[in-house]
C-alpha positions as CSV (number, residue, x, y, z in Angstrom):
1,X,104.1,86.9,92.4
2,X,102.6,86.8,89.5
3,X,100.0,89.5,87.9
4,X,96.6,88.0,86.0
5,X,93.8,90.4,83.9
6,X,91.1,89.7,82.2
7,X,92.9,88.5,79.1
8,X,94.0,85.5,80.3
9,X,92.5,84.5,84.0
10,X,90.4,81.8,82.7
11,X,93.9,80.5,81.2
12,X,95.9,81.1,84.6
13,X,93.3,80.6,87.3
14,X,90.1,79.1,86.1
15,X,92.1,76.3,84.4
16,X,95.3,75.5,86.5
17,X,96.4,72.3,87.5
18,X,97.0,73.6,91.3
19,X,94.8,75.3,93.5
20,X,95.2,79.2,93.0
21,X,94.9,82.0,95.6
22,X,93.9,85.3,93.9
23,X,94.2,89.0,95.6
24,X,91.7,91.0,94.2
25,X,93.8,94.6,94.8
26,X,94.1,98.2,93.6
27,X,97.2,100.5,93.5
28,X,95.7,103.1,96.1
29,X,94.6,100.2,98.7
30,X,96.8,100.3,101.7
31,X,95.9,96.9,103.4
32,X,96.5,95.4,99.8
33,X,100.3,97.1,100.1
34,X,100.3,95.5,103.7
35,X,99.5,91.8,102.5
36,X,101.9,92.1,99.3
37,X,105.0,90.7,101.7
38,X,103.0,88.0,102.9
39,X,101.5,86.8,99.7
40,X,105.1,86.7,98.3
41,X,106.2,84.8,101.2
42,X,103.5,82.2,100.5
43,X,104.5,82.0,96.5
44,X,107.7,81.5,97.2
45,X,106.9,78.6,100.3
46,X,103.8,77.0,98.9
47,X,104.6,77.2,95.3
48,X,104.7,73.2,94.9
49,X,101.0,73.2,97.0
50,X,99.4,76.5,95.1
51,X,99.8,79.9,93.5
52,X,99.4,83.0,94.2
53,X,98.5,85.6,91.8
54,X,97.3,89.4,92.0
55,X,94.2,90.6,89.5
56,X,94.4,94.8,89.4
57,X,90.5,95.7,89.8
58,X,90.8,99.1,88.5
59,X,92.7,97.2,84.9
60,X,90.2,94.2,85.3
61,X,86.5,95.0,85.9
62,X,85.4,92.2,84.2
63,X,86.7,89.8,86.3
64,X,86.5,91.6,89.6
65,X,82.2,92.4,88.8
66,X,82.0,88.3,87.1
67,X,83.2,87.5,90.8
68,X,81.2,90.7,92.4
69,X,84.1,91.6,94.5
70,X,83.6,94.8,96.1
71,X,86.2,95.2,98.7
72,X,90.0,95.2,98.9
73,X,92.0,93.1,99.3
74,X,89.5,90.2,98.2
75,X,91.0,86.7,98.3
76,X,89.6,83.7,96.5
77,X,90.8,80.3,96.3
78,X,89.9,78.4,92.9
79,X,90.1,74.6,92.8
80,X,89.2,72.5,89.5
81,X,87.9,76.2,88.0
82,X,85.6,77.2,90.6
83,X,85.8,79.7,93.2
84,X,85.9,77.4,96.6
85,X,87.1,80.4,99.3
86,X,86.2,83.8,99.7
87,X,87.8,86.0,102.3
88,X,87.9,90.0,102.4
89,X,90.6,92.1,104.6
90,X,93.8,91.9,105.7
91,X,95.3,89.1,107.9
92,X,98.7,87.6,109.2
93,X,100.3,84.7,107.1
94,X,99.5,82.2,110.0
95,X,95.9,83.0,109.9
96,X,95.4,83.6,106.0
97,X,96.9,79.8,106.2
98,X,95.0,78.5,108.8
99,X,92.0,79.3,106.8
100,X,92.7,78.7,103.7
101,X,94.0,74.7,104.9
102,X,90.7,72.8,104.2
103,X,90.4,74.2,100.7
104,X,93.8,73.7,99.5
């Protein structure tokens, strides 16, 4: 799964040709470490639907306060550059695709 930062999020998210789901996570955030197998799973399965990157908020504050995200793990879907899903906590594959399906 691939990592974002400021540097270059408006290159990888903001102006993708796919939908992208992003994880807003930290190093010392245990339900972030709980979702990392799932979100790998759905890279790796969904890749030709969306992708699935990971922004650091303790490397990246200036896209985690442009996006006031406050709670980890954070996950937004973009579409077309704009933020179209926002869901906070840690959840099974099935459900984190079950509400993600109208957006993607």
């Amino acid at each position: 799964m691939a990592e974002v930062t400021d540097a270059d999020f408006t290159a990888e998210v903001i102006e993708a040709d796919l939908p992208v789901l992003v994880e807003f996570t930290a190093d010392w955030c245990p339900p972030c470490r709980q979702m990392a197998p799932v979100l790998s799973a759905l890279a790796t399965e969904e890749a030709d639907r969306f992708r699935v990157v990971q922004l650091n908020v303790d490397r990246n504050p200036a896209t985690t306060n442009a996006y006031k995200v406050l709670s980890m793990p954070t996950f937004m879907v973009f579409r077309d550059g704009e933020p179209v899903r926002s869901m906070v906590g840690a959840r099974p594959k099935r459900r984190l695709l079950e509400e993600l399906a109208d957006v993607l």
